[in-house]
Structures are given as structure tokens and as C-alpha cells.
N, C-alpha and C positions, 0 to 999 in steps of 0.2 A: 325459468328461475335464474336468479344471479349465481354468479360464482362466488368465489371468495375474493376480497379485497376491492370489488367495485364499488362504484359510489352508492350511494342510500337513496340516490334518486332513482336507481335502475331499478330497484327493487319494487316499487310504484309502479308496477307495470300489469296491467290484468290480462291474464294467458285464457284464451278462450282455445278449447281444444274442439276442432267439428269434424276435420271429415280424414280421412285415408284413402291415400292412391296404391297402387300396385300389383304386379301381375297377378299375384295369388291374394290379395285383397288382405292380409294377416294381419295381425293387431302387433300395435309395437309392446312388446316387454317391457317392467317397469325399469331402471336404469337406475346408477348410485348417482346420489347428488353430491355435488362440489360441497367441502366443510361451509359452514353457514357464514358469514360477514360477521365480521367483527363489530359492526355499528347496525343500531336496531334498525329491520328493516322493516315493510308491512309486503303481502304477497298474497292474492288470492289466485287460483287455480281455478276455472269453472270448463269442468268435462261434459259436452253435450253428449246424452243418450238417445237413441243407440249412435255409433259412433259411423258416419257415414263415407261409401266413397262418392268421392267430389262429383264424380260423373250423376250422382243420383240428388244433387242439389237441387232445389226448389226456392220459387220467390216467396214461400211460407219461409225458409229455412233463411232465406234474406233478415227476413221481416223480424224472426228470433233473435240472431245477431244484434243484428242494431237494436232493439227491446234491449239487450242483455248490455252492451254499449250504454244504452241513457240510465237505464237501472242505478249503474253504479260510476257514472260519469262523475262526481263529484269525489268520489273517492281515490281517483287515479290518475297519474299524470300522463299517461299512455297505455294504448290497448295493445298488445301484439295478439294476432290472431292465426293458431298452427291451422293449415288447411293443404286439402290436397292439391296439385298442379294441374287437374285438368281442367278443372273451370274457377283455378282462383282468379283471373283475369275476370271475368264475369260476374262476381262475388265484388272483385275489389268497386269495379265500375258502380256498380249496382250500390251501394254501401255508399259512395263520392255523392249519390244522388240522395237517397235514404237522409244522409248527417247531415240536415239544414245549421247553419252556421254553427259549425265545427271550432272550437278554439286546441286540441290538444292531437296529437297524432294518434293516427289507427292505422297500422302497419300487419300487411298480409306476410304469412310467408310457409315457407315449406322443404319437401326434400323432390331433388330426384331419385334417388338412392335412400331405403327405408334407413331411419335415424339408428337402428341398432345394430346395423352392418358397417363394417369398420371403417367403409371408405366414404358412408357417408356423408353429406353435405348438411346434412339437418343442421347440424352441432353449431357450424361455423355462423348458418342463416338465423337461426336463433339468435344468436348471443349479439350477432349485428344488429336484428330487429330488437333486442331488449336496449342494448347502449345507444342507438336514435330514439328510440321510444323514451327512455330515460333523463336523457342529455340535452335534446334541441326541443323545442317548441315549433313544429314543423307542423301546422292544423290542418291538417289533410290526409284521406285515405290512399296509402301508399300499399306497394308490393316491393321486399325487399327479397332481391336473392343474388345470391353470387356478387358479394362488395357493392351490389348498388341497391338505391333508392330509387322506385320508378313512383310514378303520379299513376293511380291506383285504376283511370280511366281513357290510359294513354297508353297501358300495355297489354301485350298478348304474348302469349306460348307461341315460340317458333322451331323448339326443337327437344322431340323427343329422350334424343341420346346422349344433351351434353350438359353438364352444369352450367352452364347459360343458358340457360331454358327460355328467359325470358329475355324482351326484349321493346324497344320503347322508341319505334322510325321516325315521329314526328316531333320528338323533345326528347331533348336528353334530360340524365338522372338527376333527379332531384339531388343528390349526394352520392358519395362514392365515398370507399371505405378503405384505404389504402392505410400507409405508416401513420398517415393524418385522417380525419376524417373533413372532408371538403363539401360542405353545401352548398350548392347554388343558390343566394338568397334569391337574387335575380328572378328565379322562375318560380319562387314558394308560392303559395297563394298565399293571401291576406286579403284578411276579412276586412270589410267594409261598412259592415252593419254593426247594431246596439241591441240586436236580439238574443236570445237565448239560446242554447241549443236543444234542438228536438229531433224526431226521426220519426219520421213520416213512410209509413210502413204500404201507401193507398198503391200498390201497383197497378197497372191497368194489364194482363197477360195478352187481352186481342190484338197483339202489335207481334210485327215479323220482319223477318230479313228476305230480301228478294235481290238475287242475283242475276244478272242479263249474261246472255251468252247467244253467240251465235245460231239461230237454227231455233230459241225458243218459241213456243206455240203461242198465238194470240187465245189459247183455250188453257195453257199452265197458267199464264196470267190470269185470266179470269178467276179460274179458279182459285186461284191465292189472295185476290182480293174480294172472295163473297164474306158475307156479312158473315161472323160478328167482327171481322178485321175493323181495326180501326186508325191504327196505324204503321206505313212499312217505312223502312230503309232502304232505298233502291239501289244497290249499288251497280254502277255503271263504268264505263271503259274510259282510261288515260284521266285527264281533267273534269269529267263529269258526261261523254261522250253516248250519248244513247241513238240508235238510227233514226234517223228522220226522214225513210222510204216505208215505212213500216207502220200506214194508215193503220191496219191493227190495233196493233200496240198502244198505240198512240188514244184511241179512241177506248181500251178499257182500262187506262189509267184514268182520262178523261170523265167518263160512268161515273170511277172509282171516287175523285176527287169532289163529285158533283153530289156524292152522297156523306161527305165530311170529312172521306179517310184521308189524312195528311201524309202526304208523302213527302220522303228527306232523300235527295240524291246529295251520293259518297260515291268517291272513288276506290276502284276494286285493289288499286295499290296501293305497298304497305304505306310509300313514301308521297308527300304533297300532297295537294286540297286540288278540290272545285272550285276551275277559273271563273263560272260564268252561270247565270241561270236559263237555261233553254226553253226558248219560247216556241212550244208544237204546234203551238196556233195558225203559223205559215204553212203547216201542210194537212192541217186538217183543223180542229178544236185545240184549245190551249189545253194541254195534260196539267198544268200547274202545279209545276215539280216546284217544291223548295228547294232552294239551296242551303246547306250545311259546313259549311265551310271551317274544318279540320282546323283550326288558327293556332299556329306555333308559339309558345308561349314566351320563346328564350327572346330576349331583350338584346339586340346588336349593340352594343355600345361602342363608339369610335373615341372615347378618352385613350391615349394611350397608355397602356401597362402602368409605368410609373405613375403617374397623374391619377390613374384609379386607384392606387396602393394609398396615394395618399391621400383622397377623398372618402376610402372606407375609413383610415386611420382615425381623421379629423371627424366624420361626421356625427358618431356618437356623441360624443359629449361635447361639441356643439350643438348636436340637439337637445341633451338634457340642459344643458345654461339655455337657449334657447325657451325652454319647459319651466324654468324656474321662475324666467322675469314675465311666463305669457305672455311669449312672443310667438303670435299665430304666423305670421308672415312670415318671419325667420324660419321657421318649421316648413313653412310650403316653400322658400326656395331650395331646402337642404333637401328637400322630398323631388324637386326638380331635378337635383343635380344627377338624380339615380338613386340616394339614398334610402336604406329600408327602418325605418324609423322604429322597430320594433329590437335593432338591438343594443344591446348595452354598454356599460362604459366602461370602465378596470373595477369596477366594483360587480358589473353584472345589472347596474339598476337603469332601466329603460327610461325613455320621455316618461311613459305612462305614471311610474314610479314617485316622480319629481312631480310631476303636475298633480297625479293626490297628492302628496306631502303637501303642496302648497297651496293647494285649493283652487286651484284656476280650473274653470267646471268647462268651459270653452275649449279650452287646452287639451283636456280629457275628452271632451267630441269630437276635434279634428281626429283626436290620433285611433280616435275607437274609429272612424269615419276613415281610416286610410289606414285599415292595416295593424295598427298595435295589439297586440295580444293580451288579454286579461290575465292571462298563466303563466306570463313570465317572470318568474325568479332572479332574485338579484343572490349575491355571494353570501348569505345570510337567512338563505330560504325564502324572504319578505314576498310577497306578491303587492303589487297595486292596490289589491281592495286590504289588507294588511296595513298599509301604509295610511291609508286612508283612514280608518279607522284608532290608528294610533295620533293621530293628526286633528283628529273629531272632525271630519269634514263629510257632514253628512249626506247632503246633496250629493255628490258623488261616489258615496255607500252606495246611495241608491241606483244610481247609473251605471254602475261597476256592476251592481247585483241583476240589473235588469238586463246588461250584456252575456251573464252567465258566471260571470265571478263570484267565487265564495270560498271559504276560507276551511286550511287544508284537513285532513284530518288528526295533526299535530295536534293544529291550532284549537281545534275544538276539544281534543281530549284534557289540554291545559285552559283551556276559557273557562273553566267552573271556579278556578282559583284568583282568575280576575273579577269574574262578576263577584265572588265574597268582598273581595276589597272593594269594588267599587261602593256595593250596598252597605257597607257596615260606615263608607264614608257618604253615603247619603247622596252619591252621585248620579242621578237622573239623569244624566245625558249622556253619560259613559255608556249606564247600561242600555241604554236608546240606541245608543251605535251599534255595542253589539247584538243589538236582536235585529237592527237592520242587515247587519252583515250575515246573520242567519246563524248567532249563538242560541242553544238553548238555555233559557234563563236560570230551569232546575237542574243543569248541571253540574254535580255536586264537586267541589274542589279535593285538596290533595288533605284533607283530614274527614270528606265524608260529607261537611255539609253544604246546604247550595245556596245561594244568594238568599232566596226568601226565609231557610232559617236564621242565619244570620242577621238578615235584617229583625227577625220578629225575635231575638233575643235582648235586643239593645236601643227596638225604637218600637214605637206602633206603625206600622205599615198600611199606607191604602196608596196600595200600586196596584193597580189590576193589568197583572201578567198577562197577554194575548193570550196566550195558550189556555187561562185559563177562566178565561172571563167568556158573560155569554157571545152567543151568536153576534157577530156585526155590531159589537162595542168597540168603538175607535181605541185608535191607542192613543189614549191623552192621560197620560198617567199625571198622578199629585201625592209626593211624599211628603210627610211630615212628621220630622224627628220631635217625637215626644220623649225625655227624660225620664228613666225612673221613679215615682213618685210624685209626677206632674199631672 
């Protein structure tokens, strides 16, 4: 939960509680909470029972998570999710897979030190994962501990005894949490797609890890790839190194691959990928190892220092004027230059922003198609599909809506008081937009009643509401203001 005096975005944050690490396994005691914010916040809490240690996680208990994530996806601007250290790494990974096209951050995190022991760590890891979860639009399943931000499928526990517990050998931290908070846009992800988000719960459990070591039996092997294996992880020596004396070996991955199980060689170090894919066929049958190749995310850039300071400066809002006049080509050079086109200008309002405003539906495809985020907020709360909507630019309702954008839950608790104005002025297209943007129409305003009584007090009404008309009647509404006494 927030503390006092933070912003009202942190508070938008949905706290899932799962699981408990620690020697004697204890529950944490309830705690005082910090006096409440001064400015309305919204806050839900959801405690999974019974309350687990992490070590006794499950791909069912995966599967609840992310369930409990799309649930209530629409009502929050970030997840943080309290869990224990020994298989959060595993969980986070696991969850990066699960959230098909992610627009909002899901941040893991936890203690080494139980949260109600004075020296705890908890306190600090918390309040870190609530203010990124609150503050950035960061769409990706992260693990936050100890001032950083790690990519939710990139790290692992590497130490027992120290509040750096974790650790991230092949890319650094998404963000760090120092006097400033510093994200690396560079390495965020960005989405690329116009889909929706969902969470795909189908795991397959007959998959394994298989580690090479000297002196293994051509009969451990076997037996690790009988049926119902389907698929392993091979991890092997230096750059992707497996022996090539060891006809054996070679012949029951061979069997193995011949019967569909795909196998992915990794390297057993923390640090660097597999150079090469090794072809066993020179000493006996091709094993037909895949290659998997670990791929560094972080972006070299050779601008120098200064020259970069002032291409981040410039590039937003020349990409919103860019956005305004739909200019697609100006967009793709500023995208060339290194630019992350998803962030804002001195107001906070994105390309995405500009281009609903003014209707350029092209404009809103490049930028959904490279990365722009639907949930980005300008200094005004607005979102894109927001703007959109205040603009009537329907077409792009619909594109914003079909990407997963929908409008917050401010916006809906005050939409009953628009839809009365609209209906009482007999506006048919106002109210069109908002039911594409996903108002409901009987939502009653700030005196009680809801668009359709209003209308039916001052006109005769033949709109037939979706929600309430039959089965597979289009929505092709026809008002017509009739006059009292007419």
C-alpha cells in the first residue's frame, strides 16, 4: 500500500500476496499502516490462501496469478506481486511467458529478511516496486529488489545471505533506484502488436533441464529423455561445448530428437550465449541440437554523451508535431535515430496522444506497430483512447479498444453524467463513442439517473441499447426527438 503524500497513481497498484520464504516458515504479523493520502486513492489487496512457501510453487499456482492479473487488468495501472525468494526468478520467467501482449507493468518482489524484523528489506522492495509500478509504464514482468529493476526472465537468485540476492549476468537493470530513478528506455520492451492482452495458462510440465557433466552415463541420459519428455534444455560447457567422442551420447539425444523432443543447448555460464550450432552428424547421426542463443538486449549506442542528451531532449516533441501533421516518415526517421517513441513531451502526452486527437488512424498503426503504449498518461490523467473519444474519432476507438485500451476507472465512475448530457441533447454519436470505448450506457450520473431515463423523460426514445436488445441485433441505433404533445 502507499504511504502518505505519494502520488494517486501509486495507489493503482494491485498487491497480490502468495507465498512465504524462511527458516521457520512463520507468517508475517499484521503491521501499522502509514496515515492514508491525502488525495483519493483506489487500492485493492488480494491474499492467496493458504498462504505458500515459494519453494512449494506450482505451474497451477502460475496459472492462478496470471487468472488473478487479467481478472482485474483493466482496473489497474500496475500489479506488484509480494512472493518468496526462492523460486521468484521461476515465477517471474514463467508469468513473461503467460502475459501475451502485456501493456502495463507486473513487478515481483520480496524480502530476504522477514518484513517484520527490523532490518528488513521488505519495506524498502515494496515501496520501490509500488512507485515503478505507479509512475512508468514499463510492460513487462519484472523482479524488483534491492534499488533495481531486473527483466522478470533474465534473472536468478545468486545469493543466499546478502540483500542482493538477485542478479541479472546477461542485461542490466531495466531501472535503478537511486537519488533519481533512471530507466533504461533502451532495453524496455515494446510491444509491437494491436492485440489485446490475455494469459495463456496451457503449460506443457513434460519439459526438463539436463545438465552435461563429465563422466555422465549414456544410461542417465536415456533415462531423462523417455517418454513422456518432450522437451529439454541442454545445458552444455563454455559456448555451447558438448563432447564429440562420446558416440553414446550423441546417439540417445539422436533416438530422442527422432521421436519430436526438441532439444535447446545453453550455456552452463552465468555470463554469454552459444556461439554455434554443433553438428554431431560428423561423428556418428546429427543429434539436432537447437540453438538458443541468450541475445543481449542492451543497445551499444556510439552517439556521444552529449549528442545523445540532445536527441532524447529533441525527440519527443518532434515526434508529437511529427503525429499531428501524419507524418509517418518523420516518425520512422526519429525511430531510427534511437528514439523510443512512447515517451512524452512537457505535458506528458505521447505521439499516440496527438495522433487520436487528430485522427490520423495510420499514424496510430505505426506507433501501436513500434512500441507505443495504450496506457500512457499525459499530465492530466488523459490516456489515448481518452483523447480519442473526446475528439469522436471513432475508427481509432476501435483500434485503441482492439489493442487493449479502455478507459480508467475514474472515467467510468464519471461517464453516467456524460452520457445524460449527451442523451438529453439527442447526441447519437457521442453516445456511439462511448459505448465503443466500453461506457456503460445505464450508468447512472451524479443525480441517480442514467442516459435512458433522461432520454425517456424529454423525448420518445428508440435506441436499442446493446446490452439490452436481443441476441445479434447490430448496433444501428435511430433517435427521434419527439416533443411533448407531438
Amino acid at each position: 500500500r502507499d504511504g502518505n503524500g505519494l502520488a494517486n497513481d501509486l495507489s493503482r497498484c494491485f498487491i497480490c500476496c502468495l507465498s512465504r520464504d524462511g527458516p521457520q516458515g512463520r507468517p508475517t504479523p499484521p503491521q501499522p499502516l502509514s496515515p492514508p493520502p491525502k488525495k483519493h486513492t483506489h487500492k485493492h489487496r488480494l491474499e492467496c490462501y493458504p498462504l505458500l512457501d515459494s519453494s512449494n510453487m506450482s505451474t497451477e499456482d502460475w496459472g492462478k496469478i496470471g487468472k488473478d492479473i487479467e481478472k482485474n487488468y483493466e482496473c489497474y495501472n500496475g500489479f506488484v506481486i509480494l512472493h518468496g525468494t526462492d523460486t521468484m526468478a521461476y515465477t517471474a520467467s514463467a508469468l513473461s511467458f503467460m502475459c501475451e501482449h502485456l501493456g502495463k507493468p507486473v513487478i515481483l518482489t520480496g524480502s530476504q529478511v522477514p518484513i517484520y524484523e527490523m532490518r528488513s528489506d521488505g519495506r524498502d522492495n515494496l515501496m520501490g516496486a509500488l512507485l515503478i509500478a505507479g509512475l512508468f509504464v514499463i510492460p513487462e514482468v519484472c523482479v524488483y529488489f534491492r534499488n533495481k529493476l531486473y527483466r522478470g526472465n533474465r534473472v536468478t537468485k545468486v545469493d543466499t545471505g546478502s540483500f542482493n540476492a538477485f542478479a541479472s549476468p546477461n542485461l542490466p537493470p531495466l531501472a535503478k533506484m537511486d537519488v533519481d530513478i533512471t530507466v533504461n528506455w533502451d532495453t524496455v520492451w515494446r510491444a509491437n502488436t494491436s492485440t489485446k492482452f490475455r494469459v495463456r495458462t496451457e503449460l506443457n510440465r513434460n519439459v526438463g533441464l539436463l545438465r552435461l557433466f563429465p563422466g555422465i552415463t549414456a544410461a542417465t541420459v536415456r533415462s531423462f529423455l523417455q517418454p513422456p519428455m518432450e522437451g529439454v534444455v541442454l545445458e552444455t560447457y563454455g559456448t555451447g561445448n558438448a563432447p564429440d567422442n562420446r558416440a553414446d551420447l550423441l546417439a540417445e539425444l539422436k533416438e530422442a530428437t527422432d521421436r519430436g523432443v526438441i532439444i535447446i543447448n545453453t550455456t552452463q555460464c552465468l555470463r554469454g550465449t552459444v556461439s554455434k550450432v554443433y553438428a554431431t552428424g560428423e561423428v556418428g547421426a546429427s543429434a539436432a541440437l537447437s540453438k538458443a542463443t541468450d541475445k543481449a538486449s542492451l543497445i551499444l549506442n556510439a552517439v556521444p554523451q552529449e549528442l545523445e542528451a540532445i536527441r532524447d531532449a529533441l525527440a519527443p516533441p518532434l515526434a508529437c508535431a511529427a503525429a499531428k501533421i501524419g507524418d509517418v516518415e518523420a516518425l520512422e526517421s526519429i525511430r531510427e535515430m534511437g528514439s523510443y517513441l512512447s515517451v512524452g513531451d512537457y505535458d506528458g502526452r505521447t505521439p499516440l496522444h496527438i495522433a487520436a486527437c487528430e485522427g490520423h488512424l495510420k499514424v496510430v498503426q505505426y506507433l501501436l506497430e513500434h512500441g507505443s503504449s495504450v496506457h500512457s498518461r499525459d499530465r492530466y490523467g488523459d490516456t489515448p483512447l481518452s483523447n480519442a473519444v473526446r475528439f469522436r474519432r471513432k475508427d481509432i476507438v476501435r483500434l485503441l479498444r482492439k489493442t487493449g485500451a479502455h478507459l480508467s476507472r475514474e472515467q467510468l465512475a464519471v461517464s453516467g453524467t456524460e452520457l445524460c448530457s449527451l442523451a438529453a441533447h439527442g447526441d447519437l454519436d457521442g453516445l456511439q463513442i462511448w459505448h465503443l470505448a466500453g461506457a456503460v450506457l445505464n450508468t447512472p450520473g451524479y443525480d441517480g439517473q442514467s442516459a435512458l431515463s433522461v432520454v425517456s423523460t424529454g423525448v420518445l426514445l428508440r435506441f436499442l441499447l446493446l446490452p439490452y436488445s436481443p441476441k445479434n441485433t447490430p448496433l444501428t441505433h435511430l433517435l427521434y426527438v419527439v416533443r411533448p404533445g407531438t
